[in-house]
N, C-alpha and C positions, 0 to 999 in steps of 0.2 A: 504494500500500500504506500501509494506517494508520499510524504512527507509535508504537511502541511505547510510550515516553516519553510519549507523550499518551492514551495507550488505557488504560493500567494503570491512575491514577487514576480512569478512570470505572468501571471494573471495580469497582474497588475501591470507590467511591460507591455504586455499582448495590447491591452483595453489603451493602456496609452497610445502604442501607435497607431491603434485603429482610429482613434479621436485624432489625432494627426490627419490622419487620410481621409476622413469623414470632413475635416476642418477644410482642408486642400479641398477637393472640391466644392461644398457650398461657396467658400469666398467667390469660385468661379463661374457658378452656377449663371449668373444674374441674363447671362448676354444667349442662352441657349432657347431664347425667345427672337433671336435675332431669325429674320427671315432666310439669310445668306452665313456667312460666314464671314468672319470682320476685317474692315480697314482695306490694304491695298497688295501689301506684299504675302500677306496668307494666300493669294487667289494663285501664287506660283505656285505653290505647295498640293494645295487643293487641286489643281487642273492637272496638274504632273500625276496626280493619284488616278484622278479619272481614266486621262488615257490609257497607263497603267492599267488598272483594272480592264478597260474598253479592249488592250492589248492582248488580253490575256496574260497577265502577270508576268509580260515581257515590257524591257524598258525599248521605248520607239527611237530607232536610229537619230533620229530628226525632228527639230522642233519647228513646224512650218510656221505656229503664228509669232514669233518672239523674234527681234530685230530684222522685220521682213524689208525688201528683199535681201538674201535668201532665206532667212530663219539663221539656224545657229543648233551643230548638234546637242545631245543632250546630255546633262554632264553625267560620272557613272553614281555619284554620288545621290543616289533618289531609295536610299533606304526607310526615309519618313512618309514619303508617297508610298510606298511599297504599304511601309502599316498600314498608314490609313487605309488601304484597299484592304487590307486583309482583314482590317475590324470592320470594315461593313461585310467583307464575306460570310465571317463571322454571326454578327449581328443580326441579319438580315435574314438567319434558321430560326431567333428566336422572338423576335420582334418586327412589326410589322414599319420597314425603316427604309428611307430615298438613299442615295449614295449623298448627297446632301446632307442630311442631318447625321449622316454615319461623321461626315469633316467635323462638323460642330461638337459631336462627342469626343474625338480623335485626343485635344489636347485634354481633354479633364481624364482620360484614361491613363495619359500618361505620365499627369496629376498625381493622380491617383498611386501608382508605381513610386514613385520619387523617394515618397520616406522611405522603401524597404532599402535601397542601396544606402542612402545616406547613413540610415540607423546603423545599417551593419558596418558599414566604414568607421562610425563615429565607437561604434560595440567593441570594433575590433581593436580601435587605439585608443581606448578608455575603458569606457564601461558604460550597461545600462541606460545610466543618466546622461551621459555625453552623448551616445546613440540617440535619444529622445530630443534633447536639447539640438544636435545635428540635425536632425529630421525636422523638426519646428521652424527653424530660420531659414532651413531650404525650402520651403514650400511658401513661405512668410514673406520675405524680400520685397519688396515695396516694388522695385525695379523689376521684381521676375514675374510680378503676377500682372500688369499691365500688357504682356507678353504670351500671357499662359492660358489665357480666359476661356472658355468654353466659344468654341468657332474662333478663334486666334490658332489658326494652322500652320502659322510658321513652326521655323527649326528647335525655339527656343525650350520647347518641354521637353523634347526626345535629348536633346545636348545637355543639359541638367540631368536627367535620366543617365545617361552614359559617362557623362565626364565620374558621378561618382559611380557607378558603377566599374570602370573603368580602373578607378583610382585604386576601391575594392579588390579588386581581383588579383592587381601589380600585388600589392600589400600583400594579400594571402599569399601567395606564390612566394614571396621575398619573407616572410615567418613560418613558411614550412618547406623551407628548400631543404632544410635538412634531413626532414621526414622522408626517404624514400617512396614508399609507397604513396605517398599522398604529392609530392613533387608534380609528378607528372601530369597526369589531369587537373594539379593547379597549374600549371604552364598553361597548359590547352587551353583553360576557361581564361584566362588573361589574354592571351592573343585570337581567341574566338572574341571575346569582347573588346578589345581594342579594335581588330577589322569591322567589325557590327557600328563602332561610334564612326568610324572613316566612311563607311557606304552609308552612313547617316548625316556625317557631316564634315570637308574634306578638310576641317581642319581638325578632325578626329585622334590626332597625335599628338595632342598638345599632351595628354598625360603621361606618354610616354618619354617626348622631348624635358618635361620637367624631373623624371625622375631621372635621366641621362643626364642633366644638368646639377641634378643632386651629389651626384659620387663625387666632383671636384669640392662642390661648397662643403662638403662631409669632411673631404680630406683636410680642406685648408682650415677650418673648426677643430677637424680632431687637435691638429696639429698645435691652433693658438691653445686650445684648451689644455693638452698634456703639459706646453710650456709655465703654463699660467701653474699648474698643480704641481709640478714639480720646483718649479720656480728656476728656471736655467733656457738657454735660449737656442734648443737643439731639437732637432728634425727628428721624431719620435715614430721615423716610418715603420719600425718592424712591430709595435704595437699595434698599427693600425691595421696590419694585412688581415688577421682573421674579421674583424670586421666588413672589410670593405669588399674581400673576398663575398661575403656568404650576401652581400647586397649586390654584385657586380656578376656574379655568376647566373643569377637568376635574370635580371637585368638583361644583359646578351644574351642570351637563350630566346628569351621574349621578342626582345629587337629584332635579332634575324630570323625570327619566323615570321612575326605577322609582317616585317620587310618584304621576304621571297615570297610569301602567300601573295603580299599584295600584290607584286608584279604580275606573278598568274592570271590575279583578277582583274586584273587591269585597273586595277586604282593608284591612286598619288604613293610614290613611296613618302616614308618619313619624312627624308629633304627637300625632296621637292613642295612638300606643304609648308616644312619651313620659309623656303623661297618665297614659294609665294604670300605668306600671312606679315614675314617681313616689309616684305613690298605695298600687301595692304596699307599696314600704317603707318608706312613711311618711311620705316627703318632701315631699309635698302632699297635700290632702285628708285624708280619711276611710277609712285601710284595712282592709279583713274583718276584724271580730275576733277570727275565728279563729285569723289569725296570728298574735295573740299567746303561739296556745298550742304552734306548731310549733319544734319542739326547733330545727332548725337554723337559725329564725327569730330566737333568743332575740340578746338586744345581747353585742358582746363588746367590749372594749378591747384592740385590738389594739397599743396604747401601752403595756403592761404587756408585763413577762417573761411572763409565764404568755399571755397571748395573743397576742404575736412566735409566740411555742413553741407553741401552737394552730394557729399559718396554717403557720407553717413544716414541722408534722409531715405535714398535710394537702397541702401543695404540693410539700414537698420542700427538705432544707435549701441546698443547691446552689443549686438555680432563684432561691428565694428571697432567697437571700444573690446573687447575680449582677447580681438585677435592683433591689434595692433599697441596695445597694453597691456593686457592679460597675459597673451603669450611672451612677451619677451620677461614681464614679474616673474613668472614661474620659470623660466628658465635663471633670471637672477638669483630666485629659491633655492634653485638646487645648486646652483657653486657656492650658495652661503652656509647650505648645508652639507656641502663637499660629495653632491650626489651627479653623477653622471648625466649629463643631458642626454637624452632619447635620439636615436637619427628619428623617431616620429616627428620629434619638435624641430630638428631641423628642418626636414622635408616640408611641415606647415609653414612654417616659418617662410620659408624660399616659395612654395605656391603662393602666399599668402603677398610676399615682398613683388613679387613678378606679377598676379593680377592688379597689383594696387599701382604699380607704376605704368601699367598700361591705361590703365583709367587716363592717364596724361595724353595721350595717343584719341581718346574719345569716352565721353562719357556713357556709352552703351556697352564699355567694357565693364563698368560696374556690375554686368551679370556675372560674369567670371569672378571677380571680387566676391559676391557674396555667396559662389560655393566654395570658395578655399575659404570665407568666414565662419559659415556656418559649419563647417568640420571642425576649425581651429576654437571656434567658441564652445563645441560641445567636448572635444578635446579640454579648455581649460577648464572648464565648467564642473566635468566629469572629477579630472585631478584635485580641484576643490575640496567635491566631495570626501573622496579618499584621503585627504588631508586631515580633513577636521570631523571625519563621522566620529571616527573615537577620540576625540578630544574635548575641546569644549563643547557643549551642546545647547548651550543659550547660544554659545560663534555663532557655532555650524546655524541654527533657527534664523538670527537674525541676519547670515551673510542669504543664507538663502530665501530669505522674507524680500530684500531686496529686489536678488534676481529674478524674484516670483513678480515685484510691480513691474519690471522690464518687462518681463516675458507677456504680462498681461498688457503692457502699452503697445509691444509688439503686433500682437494676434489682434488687438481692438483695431490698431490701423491697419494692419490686412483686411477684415473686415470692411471696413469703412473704404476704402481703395475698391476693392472687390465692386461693391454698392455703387460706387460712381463711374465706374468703368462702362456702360451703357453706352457712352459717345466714341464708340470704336467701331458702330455701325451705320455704316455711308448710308445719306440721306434719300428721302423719297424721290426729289428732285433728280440724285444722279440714279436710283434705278428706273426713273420714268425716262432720263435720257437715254440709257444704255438697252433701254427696251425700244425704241424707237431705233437705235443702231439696228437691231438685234434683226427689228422688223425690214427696215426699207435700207440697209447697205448690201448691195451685192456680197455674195462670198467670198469675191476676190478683191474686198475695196482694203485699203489701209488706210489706219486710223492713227490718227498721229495728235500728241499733245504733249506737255510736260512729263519727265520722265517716269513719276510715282504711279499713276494710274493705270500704265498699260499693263499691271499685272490683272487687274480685274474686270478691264476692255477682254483681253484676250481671251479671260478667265469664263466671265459672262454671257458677251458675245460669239465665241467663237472667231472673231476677225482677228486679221493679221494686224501687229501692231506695230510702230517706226521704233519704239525703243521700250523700255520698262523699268523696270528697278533692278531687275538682274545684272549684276557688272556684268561684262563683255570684251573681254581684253581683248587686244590685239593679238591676232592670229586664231583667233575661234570665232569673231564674227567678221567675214572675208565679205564686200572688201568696206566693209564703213560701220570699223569697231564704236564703240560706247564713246571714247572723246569724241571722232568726228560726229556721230547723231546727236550728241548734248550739245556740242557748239552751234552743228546747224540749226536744233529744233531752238536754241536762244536766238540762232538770231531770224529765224522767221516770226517768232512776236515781237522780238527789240526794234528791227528794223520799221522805217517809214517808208519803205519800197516796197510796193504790194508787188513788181516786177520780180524784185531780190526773194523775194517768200516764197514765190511759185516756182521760181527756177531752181532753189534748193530745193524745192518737192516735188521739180522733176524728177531729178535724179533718183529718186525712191520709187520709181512706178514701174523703169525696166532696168536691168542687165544687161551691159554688154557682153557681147559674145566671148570678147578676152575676160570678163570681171567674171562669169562662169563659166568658162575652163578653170580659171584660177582657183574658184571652189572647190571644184569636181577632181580638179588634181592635190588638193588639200585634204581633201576630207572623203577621196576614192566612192565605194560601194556606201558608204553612209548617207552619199547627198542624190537627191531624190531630185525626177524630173521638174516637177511639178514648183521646185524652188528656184529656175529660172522664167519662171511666168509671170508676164506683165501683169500690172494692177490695173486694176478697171477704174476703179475710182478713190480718191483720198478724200476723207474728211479729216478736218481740223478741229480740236474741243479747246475752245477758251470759257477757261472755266473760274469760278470767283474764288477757290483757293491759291490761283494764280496772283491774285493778287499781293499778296503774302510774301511769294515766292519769284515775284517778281527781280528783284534785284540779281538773283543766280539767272535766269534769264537772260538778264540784260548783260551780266558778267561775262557769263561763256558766248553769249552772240557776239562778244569784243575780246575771247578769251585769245592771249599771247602767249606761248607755251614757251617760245625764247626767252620772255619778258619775268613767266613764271623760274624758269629756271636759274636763270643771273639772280633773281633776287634771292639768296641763299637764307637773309635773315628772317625773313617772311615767309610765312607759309603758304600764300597765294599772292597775287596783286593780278587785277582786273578793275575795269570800269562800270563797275555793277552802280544802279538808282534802283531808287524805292520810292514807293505810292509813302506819301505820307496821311495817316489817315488818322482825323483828330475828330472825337467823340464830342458833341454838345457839352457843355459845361454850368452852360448860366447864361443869363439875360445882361446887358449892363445897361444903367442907369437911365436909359432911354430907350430901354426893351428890346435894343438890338442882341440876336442870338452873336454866342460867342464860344468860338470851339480850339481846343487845345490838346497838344499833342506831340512826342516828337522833338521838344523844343521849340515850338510852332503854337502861335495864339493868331486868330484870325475873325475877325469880325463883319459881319456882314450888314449893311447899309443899307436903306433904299433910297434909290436916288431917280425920283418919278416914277417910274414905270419898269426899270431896272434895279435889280437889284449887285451892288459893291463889294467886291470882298476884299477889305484893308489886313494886310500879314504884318506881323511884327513878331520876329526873331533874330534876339540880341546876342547871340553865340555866332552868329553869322552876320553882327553887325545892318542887319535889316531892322528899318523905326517907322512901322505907318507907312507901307505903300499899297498900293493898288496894283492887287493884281492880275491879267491883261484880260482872261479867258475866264465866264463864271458859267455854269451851267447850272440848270435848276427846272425843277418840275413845278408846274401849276394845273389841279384839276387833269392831271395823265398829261399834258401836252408838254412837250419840252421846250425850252426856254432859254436864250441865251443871251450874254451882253459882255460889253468889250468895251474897256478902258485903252485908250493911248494918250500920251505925255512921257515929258521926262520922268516922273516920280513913276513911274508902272512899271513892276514886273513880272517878265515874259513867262509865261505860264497858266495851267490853268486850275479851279478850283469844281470839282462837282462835288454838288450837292444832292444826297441822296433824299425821294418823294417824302420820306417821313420830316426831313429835314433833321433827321435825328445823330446825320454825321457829315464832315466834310474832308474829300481827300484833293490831297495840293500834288500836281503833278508838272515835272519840271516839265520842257518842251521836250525833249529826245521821250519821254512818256506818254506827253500828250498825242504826240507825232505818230506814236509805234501802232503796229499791225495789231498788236494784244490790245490795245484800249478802243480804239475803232471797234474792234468786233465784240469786246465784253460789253463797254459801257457806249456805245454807239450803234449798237447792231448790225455791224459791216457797213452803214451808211458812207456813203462815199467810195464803195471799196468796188471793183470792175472782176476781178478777180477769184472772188470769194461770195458763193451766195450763200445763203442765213439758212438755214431747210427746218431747225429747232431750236427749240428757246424756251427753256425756264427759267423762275431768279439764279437757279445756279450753275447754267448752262447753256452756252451758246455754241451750235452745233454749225459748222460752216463746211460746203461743199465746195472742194476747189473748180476752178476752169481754166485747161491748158490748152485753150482754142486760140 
């Protein structure tokens, strides 16, 4: 008969992680009312699964609608589409379930999974408590679960899923290398899941490259640390061998397996993911310059108060504070107590030092940050425990009374995140427009707009798209990679030459004869006839979160890549403008509205029958002018009026029918092909007919007669 005393506590383990996993998804729950499946870049994920599935759970040589013409093969790495096909296969014997709402369930399933590696990662290099406490903050992360939502189909659940799993498995393998019997099938299940995170995600070797990275930082540690302990200033290598040994053997075994498997499979080896993730941000090479213009891309200083308090709101203050103070306290503990630091706490230490310095690189690497936190927090956490269970017990009550208010501040703002996360699903306006694509664009027309939304154009509609959010490096989309479409698609709204816009959208309707050979001999039996075929028709979406987005537009329509690279100290230079768009504020003393913004106050006058809008911005040395261009609604009819004199400047002001906002547009904006067609409705334009139109969306059919 069990053992009471022994069985309670697992009970009690069991019921915690399941409140875990029960937590994890409700938080997520809220958006699985969503009609589609959220936002813009899940719809690459989601439509890769369909065809997949459509395939017959074969990956399609070729992606015809994605940077058409020609498309762009498919990368091998679509192990997350794979699931998602296979939990609707699944699903779909015991519930009455569309390939649709299979996507929307896809990430809360893998939600759901999360705690079990994290737990047993956190189990295995502490205990219990640290397991639970690892498992809490990895489903918890303020940062992950904006990410993770129920119909949020991107990468980020299954990469969370596998990095600790991943982590798990090195570890086991590297604590029982000496087990014979058990060595071996721990090898297997470590490079069975290091390839499994790589066909899921191609930079799936990051936990492999950090623990490669660990054997030196170990040595040069052991090394200060034997000095420090013996007090002498000598190379204390033949101490270190059985250590480094029984880490370094396992290590290489692992390496050069899932290495040679991978080439087999035809995936990324090792290096080559290094290559290229360095290159991503930055740190070697020449990266797309697109990312220059992605928000979560942008440099932070996370040396500053203001960007501690950026990673920490996004990680968690807890986690954060555990693993970048906690963990290094406890290692101070034990040289004060003349106790051997752990290679565990090295290796947290070093994932933990490496994710957090990428965060500098971009702040959407705070996902990575907060799974080496939340191991390293349950790790400190755990050690805690074991410190003070048998010692004081008011401590141990009141140190853990604390961590209990974190922990509950923690889960209340996941919660409360969870609950607001609703606005991750696009509006009715863009699925009224995308149904009208859907309906009246030929099969073979291309849809062309700002970069972000051609994943859910493609996704939705089925048409071929001029670009998307998928990078596109050079030499995989032959012949007009990801910089040339973003410079061109900027400067077909930047520009004021409706001539200049059509003729860059020529060139995306056909293929030369030479530009596919050049394919066809790139990219052999993979490239499909049917990807040398003219377009029939392009439409253009100027759409009203262009507005926003405007300045990157206008940037890469003027972007200098000579200009970019000489400037060595800068991380971009371009001649990017912005709508400046200033919110009503107040009346002034003569009931004239008056709107602010920007650095920008502006007031508007009526002057007879006209109405004036006087700017005043004193950082720019502007005091009370008049400036040239005012636009304005009356009773639906639009309205306009024009100041000239010396004191006027050039520029113009609209004002939107509520009157409830004013945006200041320099001339190169007012001028451009994007404001004509948003805020003008092609009026003027020979070019460009209008075919749909909602507040958020103006659907333009080109003509190359």
């Amino acid at each position: 008969m069990p053992n009471p005393s022994k069985l309670i506590p697992v009970l009690l383990t069991i019921f915690s992680l399941g409140a875990i996993i029960y937590l994890a998804v409700f938080i997520r729950s809220g958006t699985l009312s969503a009609p589609t499946v959220l936002d813009y870049d899940p719809w690459w994920q989601y439509r890769h699964a369909k065809e997949i599935y459509d395939n017959g759970f074969s990956i399609p040589d070729w992606d015809i609608l994605s940077y058409y013409p020609p498309g762009r093969p498919y990368a091998i790495s679509q192990g997350w589409p794979f699931t998602i096909a296979f939990f609707y296969e699944v699903l779909k014997n015991f519930i009455n379930i569309d390939f649709m709402q299979a996507g929307k369930l896809a990430p809360l399933i893998m939600v759901a999974l999360i705690p079990i590696p994290a737990f047993l990662l956190g189990r295995l290099l502490s205990n219990n408590i640290g397991g639970l406490v690892a498992a809490l903050f990895a489903i918890a992360a303020p940062t992950f679960i904006g990410v993770s939502m129920a119909g949020y189909t991107d990468t980020d659940a299954p990469v969370a899923f596998y990095m600790f799993a991943s982590v798990f498995t090195i570890f086991l393998a590297i604590k029982n290398s000496n087990k014979k019997l058990m060595s071996i099938p721990l090898y297997v299940l470590a490079v069975f899941t290091t390839l499994i995170f790589v066909f899921n995600w191609g930079a799936g070797w990051f936990p492999l490259i950090l623990f490669l990275a660990f054997i030196p930082a170990l040595i040069v540690f052991r090394l200060v640390e034997e000095m420090w302990y013996q007090k002498k200033v000598k190379l204390y290598f033949r101490s270190l061998l059985p250590e480094v040994k029984s880490i370094l053997l396992p290590l290489i075994i692992i390496f050069l397996a899932t290495n040679i498997i991978a080439v087999f499979l035809g995936f990324n080896t090792m290096f080559q993911s290094l290559k290229g993730a360095l290159g991503f941000t930055g740190l070697a090479g020449e990266p797309l310059i697109v990312n220059i213009s992605v928000a979560e891309l942008q440099i932070i200083n996370i040396f500053t108060k203001s960007g501690f308090n950026t990673v920490a709101e996004r990680v968690g203050v807890l986690p954060t504070i555990m693993t970048l103070i906690g963990l290094p306290l406890l290692a101070l503990y034990k040289v004060y107590k003349k106790e051997r630091i752990s290679f565990v706490e090295i290796f947290l230490f070093l994932w933990a030092l490496v994710t957090f310095y990428l965060i500098i690189k971009g702040i959407r690497f705070s996902l990575l940050f907060s799974m080496s936190s939340s191991i390293a927090s349950g790790y400190v956490i755990g050690n805690l425990f074991n410190y003070l269970k048998n010692r004081n017990v008011l401590l141990l009550s009141s140190v853990f009374a604390v961590i209990s208010v974190f922990v509950f501040i923690s889960v209340s703002t996941a919660v409360q995140i969870g609950l607001s996360s609703g606005g991750l699903t696009i509006s009715q306006n863009w699925y009224d427009g995308l149904d009208w694509l859907k309906e009246n664009a030929d099969k073979d027309s291309l849809v062309s707009t700002w970069w972000d939304p051609g994943h859910i154009i493609a996704g939705y509609t089925g048409l071929k798209v001029h670009a998307d959010g998928a990078h596109c490096v050079p030499g995989n989309c032959i012949p007009y990679d990801h910089n040339i479409r973003i410079k061109d698609m900027g400067k077909i709204f930047s520009t004021a030459d409706e001539n200049e816009s059509i003729e860059i959208l020529r060139k995306y309707t056909s293929l030369t004869d030479d530009q596919c050979n050049q394919a066809k001999e790139k990219f052999g039996d993979k490239f499909p006839e049917e990807a040398c075929k003219d377009v029939t028709e392009v439409y253009v979406l100027a759409t009203n979160d262009l507005i926003g987005k405007y300045f990157w537009m206008s940037c890469f329509g003027s972007f200098d890549m000579n200009l970019w690279k000489s400037t060595a100290g800068d991380k971009w230079k371009c001649d990017g403008k912005n709508f400046l768009v200033m919110p009503f504020t107040q009346f002034d003393r003569s009931g004239f509205p008056i709107y602010s913004g920007g650095g920008l106050t502006l007031t508007l006058l009526q002057n007879e029958t006209q109405l004036l809008a006087v700017m005043t911005a004193p950082s720019q040395g502007i005091r009370s002018v008049l400036v040239s261009d005012v636009v304005y609604y009356q009773g639906g009819q639009e309205l306009q009026s024009k100041s000239t004199g010396n004191n006027v400047l050039d520029g113009m002001v609209w004002i939107d029918p509520g009157f409830g906002t004013a945006i200041y547009m320099e001339p190169d904006i007012r001028d451009s092909i994007f404001t004509k067609m948003f805020f003008f409705n092609g009026k003027d334009l020979e070019k460009f007919e209008m075919v749909y139109q909602n507040p958020e969306m103006k659907i333009f059919k080109a003509r190359f007669g």
